[in-house]
C-alpha positions as CSV (number, residue, x, y, z in Angstrom):
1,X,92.3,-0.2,45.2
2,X,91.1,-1.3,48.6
3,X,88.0,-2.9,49.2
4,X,85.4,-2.2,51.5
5,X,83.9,-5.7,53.1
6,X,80.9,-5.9,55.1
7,X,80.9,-9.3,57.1
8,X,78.1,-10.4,58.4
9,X,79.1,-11.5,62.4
10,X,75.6,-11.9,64.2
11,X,77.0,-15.6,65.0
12,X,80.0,-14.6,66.7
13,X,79.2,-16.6,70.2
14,X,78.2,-19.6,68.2
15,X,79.8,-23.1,69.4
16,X,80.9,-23.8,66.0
17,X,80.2,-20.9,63.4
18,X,81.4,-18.0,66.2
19,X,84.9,-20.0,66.7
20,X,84.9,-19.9,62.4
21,X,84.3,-15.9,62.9
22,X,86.6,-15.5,65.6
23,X,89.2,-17.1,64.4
24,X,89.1,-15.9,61.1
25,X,88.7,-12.4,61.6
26,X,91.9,-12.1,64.0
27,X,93.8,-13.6,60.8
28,X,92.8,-11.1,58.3
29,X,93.3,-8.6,61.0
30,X,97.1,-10.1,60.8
31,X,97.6,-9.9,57.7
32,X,95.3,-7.4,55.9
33,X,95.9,-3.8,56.7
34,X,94.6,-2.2,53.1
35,X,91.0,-3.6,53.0
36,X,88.3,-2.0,55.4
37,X,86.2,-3.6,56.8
38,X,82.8,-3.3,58.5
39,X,81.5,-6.1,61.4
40,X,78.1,-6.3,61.5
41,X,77.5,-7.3,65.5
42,X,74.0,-8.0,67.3
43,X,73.8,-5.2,69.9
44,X,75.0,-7.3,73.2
45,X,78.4,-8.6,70.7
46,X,79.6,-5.3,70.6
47,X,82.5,-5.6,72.5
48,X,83.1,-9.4,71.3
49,X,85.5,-8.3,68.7
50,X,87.2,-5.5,70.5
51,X,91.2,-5.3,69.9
52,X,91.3,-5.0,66.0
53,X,93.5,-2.8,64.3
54,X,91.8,0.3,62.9
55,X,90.7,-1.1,59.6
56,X,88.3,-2.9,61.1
57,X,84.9,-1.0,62.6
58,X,81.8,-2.9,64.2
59,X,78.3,-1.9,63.3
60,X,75.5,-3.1,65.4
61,X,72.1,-4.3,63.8
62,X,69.2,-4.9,66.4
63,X,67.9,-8.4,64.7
64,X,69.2,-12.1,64.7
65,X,68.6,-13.9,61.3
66,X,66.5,-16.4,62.2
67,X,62.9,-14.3,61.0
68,X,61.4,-13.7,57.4
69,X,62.3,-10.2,58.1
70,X,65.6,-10.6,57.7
71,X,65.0,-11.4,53.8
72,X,64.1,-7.6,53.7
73,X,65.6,-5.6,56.4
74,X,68.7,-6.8,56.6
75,X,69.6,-5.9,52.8
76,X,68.5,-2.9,53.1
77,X,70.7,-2.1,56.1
78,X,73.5,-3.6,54.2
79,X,72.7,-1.1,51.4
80,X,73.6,1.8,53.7
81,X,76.8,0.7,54.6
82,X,77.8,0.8,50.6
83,X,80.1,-2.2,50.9
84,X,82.0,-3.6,47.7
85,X,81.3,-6.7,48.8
86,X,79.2,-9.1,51.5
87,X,80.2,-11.8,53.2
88,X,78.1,-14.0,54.9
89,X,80.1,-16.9,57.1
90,X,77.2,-19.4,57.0
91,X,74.5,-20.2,54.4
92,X,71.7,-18.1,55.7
93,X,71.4,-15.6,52.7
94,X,68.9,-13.3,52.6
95,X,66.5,-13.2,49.6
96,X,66.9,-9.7,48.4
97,X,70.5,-9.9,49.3
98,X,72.7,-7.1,47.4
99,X,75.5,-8.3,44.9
100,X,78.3,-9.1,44.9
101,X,78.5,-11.7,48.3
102,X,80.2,-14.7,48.9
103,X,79.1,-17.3,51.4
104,X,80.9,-20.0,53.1
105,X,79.2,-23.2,53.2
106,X,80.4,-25.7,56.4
107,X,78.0,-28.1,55.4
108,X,74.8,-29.4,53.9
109,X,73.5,-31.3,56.9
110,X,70.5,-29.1,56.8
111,X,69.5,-31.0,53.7
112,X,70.5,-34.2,54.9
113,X,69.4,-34.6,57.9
114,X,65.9,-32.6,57.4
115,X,63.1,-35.0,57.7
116,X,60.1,-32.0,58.2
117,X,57.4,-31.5,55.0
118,X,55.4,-28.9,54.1
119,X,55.7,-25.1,53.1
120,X,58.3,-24.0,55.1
121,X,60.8,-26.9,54.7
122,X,60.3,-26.4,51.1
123,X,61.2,-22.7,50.9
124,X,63.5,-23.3,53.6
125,X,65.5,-25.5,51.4
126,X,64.9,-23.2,48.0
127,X,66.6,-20.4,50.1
128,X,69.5,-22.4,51.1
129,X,70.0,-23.8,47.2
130,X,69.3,-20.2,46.0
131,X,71.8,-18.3,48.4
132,X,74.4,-20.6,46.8
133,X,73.7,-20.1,43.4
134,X,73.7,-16.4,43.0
135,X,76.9,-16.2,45.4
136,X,80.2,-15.3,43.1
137,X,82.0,-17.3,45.2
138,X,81.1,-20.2,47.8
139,X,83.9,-20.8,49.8
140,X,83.3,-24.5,51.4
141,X,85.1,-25.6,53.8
142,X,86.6,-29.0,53.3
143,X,86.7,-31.1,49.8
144,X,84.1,-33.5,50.4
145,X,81.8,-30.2,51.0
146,X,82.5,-28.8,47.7
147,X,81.6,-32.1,46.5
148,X,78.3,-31.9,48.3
149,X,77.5,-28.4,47.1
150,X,78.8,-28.9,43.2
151,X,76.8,-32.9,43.1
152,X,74.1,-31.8,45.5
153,X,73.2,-28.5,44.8
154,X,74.5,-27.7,41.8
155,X,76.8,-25.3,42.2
156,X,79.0,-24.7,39.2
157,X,82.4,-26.2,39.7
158,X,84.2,-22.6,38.8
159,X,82.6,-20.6,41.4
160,X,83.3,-23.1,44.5
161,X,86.8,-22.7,46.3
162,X,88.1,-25.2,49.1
163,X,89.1,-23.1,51.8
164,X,89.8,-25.3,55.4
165,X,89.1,-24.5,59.0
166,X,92.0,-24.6,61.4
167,X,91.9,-25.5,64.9
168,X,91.9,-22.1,67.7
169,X,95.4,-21.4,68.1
170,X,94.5,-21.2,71.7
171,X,94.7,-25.4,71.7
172,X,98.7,-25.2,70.5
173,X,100.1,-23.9,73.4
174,X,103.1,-25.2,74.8
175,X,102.3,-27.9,77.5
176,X,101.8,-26.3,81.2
177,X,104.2,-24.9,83.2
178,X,104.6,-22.4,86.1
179,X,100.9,-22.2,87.5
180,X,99.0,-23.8,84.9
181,X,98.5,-27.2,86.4
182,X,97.3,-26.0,89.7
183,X,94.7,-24.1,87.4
184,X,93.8,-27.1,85.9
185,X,93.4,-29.2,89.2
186,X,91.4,-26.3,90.7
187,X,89.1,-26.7,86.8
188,X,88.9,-30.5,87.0
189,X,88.1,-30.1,90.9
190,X,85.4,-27.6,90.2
191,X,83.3,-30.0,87.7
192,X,84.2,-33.0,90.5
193,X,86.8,-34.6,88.1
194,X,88.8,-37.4,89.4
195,X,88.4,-39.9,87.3
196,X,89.6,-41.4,83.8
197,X,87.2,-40.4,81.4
198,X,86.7,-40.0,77.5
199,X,85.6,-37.0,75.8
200,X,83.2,-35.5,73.2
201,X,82.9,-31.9,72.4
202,X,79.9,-30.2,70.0
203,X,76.5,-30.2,68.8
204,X,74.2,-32.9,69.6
205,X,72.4,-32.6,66.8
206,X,71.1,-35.8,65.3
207,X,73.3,-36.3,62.4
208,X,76.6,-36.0,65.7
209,X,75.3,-39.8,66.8
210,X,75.4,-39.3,70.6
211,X,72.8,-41.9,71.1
212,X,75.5,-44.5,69.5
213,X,78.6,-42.8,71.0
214,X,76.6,-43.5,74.7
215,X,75.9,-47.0,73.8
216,X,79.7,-47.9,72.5
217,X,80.6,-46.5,75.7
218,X,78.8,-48.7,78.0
219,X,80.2,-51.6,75.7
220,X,83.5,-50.5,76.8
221,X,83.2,-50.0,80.0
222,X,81.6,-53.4,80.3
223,X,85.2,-54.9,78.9
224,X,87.1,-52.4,80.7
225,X,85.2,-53.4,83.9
226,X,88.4,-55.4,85.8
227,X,90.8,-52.7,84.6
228,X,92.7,-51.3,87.4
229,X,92.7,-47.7,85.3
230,X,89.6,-47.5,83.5
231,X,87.2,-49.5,85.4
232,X,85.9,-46.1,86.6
233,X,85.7,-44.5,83.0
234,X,83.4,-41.7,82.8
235,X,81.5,-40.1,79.3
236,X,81.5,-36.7,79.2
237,X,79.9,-34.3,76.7
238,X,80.3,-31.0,76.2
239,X,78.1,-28.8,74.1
240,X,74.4,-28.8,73.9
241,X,72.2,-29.4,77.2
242,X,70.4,-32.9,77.2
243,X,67.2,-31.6,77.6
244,X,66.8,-30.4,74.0
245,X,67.4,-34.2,72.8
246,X,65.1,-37.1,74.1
247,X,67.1,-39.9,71.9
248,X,70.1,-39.2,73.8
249,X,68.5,-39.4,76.9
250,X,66.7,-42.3,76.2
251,X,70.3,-44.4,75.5
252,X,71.8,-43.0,78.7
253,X,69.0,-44.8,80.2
254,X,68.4,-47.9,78.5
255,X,72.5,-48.3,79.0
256,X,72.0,-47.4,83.0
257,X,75.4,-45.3,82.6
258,X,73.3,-42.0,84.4
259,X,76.2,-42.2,86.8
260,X,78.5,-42.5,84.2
261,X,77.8,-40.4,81.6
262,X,77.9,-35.9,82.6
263,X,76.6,-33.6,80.1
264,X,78.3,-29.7,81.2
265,X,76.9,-27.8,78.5
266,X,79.1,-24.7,77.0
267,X,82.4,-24.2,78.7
268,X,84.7,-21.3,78.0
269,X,87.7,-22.2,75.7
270,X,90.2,-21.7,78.5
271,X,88.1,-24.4,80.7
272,X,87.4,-26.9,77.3
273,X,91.1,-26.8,76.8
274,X,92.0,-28.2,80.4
275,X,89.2,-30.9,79.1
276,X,90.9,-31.9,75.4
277,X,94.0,-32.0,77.3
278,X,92.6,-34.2,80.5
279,X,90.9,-36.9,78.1
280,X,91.6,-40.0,78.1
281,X,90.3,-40.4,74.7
282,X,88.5,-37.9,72.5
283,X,85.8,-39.9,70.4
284,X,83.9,-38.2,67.7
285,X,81.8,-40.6,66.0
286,X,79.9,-38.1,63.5
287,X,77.6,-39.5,61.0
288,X,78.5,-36.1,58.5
289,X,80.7,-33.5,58.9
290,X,81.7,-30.7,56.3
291,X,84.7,-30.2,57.8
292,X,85.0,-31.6,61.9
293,X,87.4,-28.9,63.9
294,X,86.8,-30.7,67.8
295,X,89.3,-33.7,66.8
296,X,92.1,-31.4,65.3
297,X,91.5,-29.3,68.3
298,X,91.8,-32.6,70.6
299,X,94.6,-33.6,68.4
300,X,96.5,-29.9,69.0
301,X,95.5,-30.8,72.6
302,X,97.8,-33.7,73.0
303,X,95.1,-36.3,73.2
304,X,94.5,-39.4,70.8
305,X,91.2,-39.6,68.4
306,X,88.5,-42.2,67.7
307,X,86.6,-40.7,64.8
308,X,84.3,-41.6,61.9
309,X,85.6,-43.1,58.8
310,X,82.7,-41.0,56.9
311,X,82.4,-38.1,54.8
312,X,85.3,-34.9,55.4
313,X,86.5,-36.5,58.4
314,X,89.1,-38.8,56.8
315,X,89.7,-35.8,54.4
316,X,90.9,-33.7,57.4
317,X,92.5,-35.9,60.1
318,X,94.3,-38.4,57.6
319,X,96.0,-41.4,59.5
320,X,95.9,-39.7,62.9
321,X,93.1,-40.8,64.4
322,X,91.8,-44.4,65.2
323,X,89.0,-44.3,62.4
324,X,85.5,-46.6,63.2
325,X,82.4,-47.3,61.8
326,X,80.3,-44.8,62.9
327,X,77.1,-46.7,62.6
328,X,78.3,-50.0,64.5
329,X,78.3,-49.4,68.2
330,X,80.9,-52.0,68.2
331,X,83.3,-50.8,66.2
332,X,83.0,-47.2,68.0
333,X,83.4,-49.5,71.4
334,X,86.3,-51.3,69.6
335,X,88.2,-48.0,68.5
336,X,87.8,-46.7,72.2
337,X,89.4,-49.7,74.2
338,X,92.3,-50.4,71.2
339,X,93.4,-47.0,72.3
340,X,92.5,-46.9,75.5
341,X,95.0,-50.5,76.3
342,X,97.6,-50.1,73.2
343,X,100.1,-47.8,74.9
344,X,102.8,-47.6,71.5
345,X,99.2,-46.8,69.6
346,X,98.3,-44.3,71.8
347,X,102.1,-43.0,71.6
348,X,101.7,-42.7,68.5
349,X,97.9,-41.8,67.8
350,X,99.5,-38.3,69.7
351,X,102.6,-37.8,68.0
352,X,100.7,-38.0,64.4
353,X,98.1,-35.6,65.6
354,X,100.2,-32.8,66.5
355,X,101.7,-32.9,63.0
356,X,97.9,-33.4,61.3
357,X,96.7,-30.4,63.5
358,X,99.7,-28.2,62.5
359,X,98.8,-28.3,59.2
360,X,95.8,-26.2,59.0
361,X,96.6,-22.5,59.9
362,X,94.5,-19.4,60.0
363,X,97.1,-17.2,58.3
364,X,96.7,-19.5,55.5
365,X,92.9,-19.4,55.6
366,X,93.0,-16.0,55.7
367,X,95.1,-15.7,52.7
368,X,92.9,-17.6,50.8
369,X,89.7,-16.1,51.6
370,X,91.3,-12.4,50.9
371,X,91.9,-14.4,47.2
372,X,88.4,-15.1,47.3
373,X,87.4,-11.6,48.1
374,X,89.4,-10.6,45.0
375,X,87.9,-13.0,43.0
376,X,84.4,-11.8,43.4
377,X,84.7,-8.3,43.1
């Protein structure tokens, strides 16, 4: 009998969750033309998801879920929509929350990386525990996050499902042809690109270790300083705006690389494509990650990877990527200029990313969180 799923889609324009929304949604529309399903949108993301087949409706809901009232209003607006089931694509779970739901969990780096006291980082972390724990299902997104939420949280073992990301199919396109490379001249020329220059793309939130990724790269330039090539390398970051993170403003300084180092903020996918494809090097040097899409997305992109040997991030790019110590500016500075000068690395750096990138789909996400759904109900 076909099941009617409410999905909960406030997060749609997201950096990282709203390409998880996206992404997904467009595969279940693929694949899934018996369930129906209901898309709960904020009021100005109406027309975000337009172009699904007619199984899938949007409903708009006026709040965000970032206030108490959400722990009340919310469910009772999901009560009038009758759903067989609820699924929530982050861990924010409402605390009267309606059953049956099922959550999926990218990471726990709100535990881990929460250094606050007091009332509200307590009940802040009982809701994120609790939300788990009364889900039938938790899908998490890589192995070493079901580890973290079985160990950690305690989250029985028979009620957690490893379901990966994939990287935006918009990232495996064939290489440019026709007109493309005159659009990405005109990009590169409108950001005042004509240099070589390595990339990061993401949150700069503190558990991403910018401050270290800025330091490694002055390190490297240093070396790279009588390079014919790369004695003009440039750091750029795309993702959240400096202002919002004095320790990463504090290293560009204390390494003088202001000239150096640009920070663009959001960029459409179209125009963060042209980026991935443009980089000289795409260096993610994560402390934690529950699953880390931006290097399988560089990797789709044609471009080699310096990444962190920690946590899901060896899980998900295997023996593709230059791996480093995250927490050893050296090492990260190492990683960078072995690529950067080892041509028959680099070579093949590429040609084993393409294969590791091409092995997450979205069809095959999709199929396994339609299992899921099946599961809990």
């Amino acid at each position: 009998m076909p099941l009617h799923i409410v999905v909960d889609v406030r997060h749609v324009r997201d950096f990282g969750i709203g390409t998880y929304i996206r992404s997904l949604l467009h595969a279940l529309a693929a694949i899934d033309r018996e369930n129906r399903y209901t898309l709960v949108v904020l009021p100005e993301d109406a027309k975000t998801l337009a172009g699904l087949p007619p199984n899938f409706r949007t409903t708009t809901y006026p709040h965000d879920d970032s206030r108490y009232l959400n722990h009340i209003a919310f469910p009772v607006f999901l009560r009038r929509l009758a759903p067989d089931l609820v699924h929530l694509p982050l861990n924010r779970v409402p605390l009267f929350i309606m059953d049956p739901y099922v959550v999926t969990i990218h990471d726990i780096a709100n535990l881990l990386f929460d250094s606050g006291s007091g009332l509200r980082t307590n009940v802040r972390r009982f809701l994120f525990r609790r939300g788990l724990l009364r889900a039938r299902r938790v899908m998490a997104v890589s192995e070493a996050t079901r580890r973290d939420v079985q160990d950690s949280l305690g989250v029985p073992e028979a009620r957690v499902r490893r379901v990966y990301n994939a990287p935006n199919p918009e990232f495996f396109r064939p290489a440019a042809t026709g007109e493309e490379p005159l659009e990405r001249a005109r990009i590169l020329e409108r950001y005042q690109i004509d240099y070589p220059f390595l990339l990061y793309a993401g949150n700069i939130r503190a558990q991403k270790n910018i401050p270290r990724l800025v330091e490694a790269f002055a390190v490297a330039r240093e070396q790279l300083s009588q390079h014919p090539v790369y004695r003009d390398l440039h750091l750029i970051i795309i993702g959240d705006e400096i202002s919002r993170y004095p320790s990463v403003r504090r290293a560009v300084i204390h390494t003088r690389m202001e000239r150096m180092v640009r920070f663009l903020g959001f960029v459409p996918v179209e125009t963060l494509r042209v980026f991935f494809e443009s980089a000289a090097v795409f260096v993610f040097p994560s402390l934690y990650e529950g699953f880390g899409l931006p290097p399988l997305e560089a990797m789709a992109s044609g471009t080699p990877v310096v990444a962190s040997n920690v946590s899901s991030l060896p899980e998900v790019v295997g023996d593709a990527a230059m791996l480093v110590n995250p927490e050893n500016v050296f090492d990260i500075a190492r990683g960078i200029t072995e690529v950067l000068l080892d041509d028959d690395l680099r070579c093949a750096l590429i040609a084993k990313g393409k294969v590791q990138a091409a092995r997450y789909s979205w069809e095959r996400t999709a199929r396994e969180v339609l299992e899921v759904y099946r599961e809990a109900v």
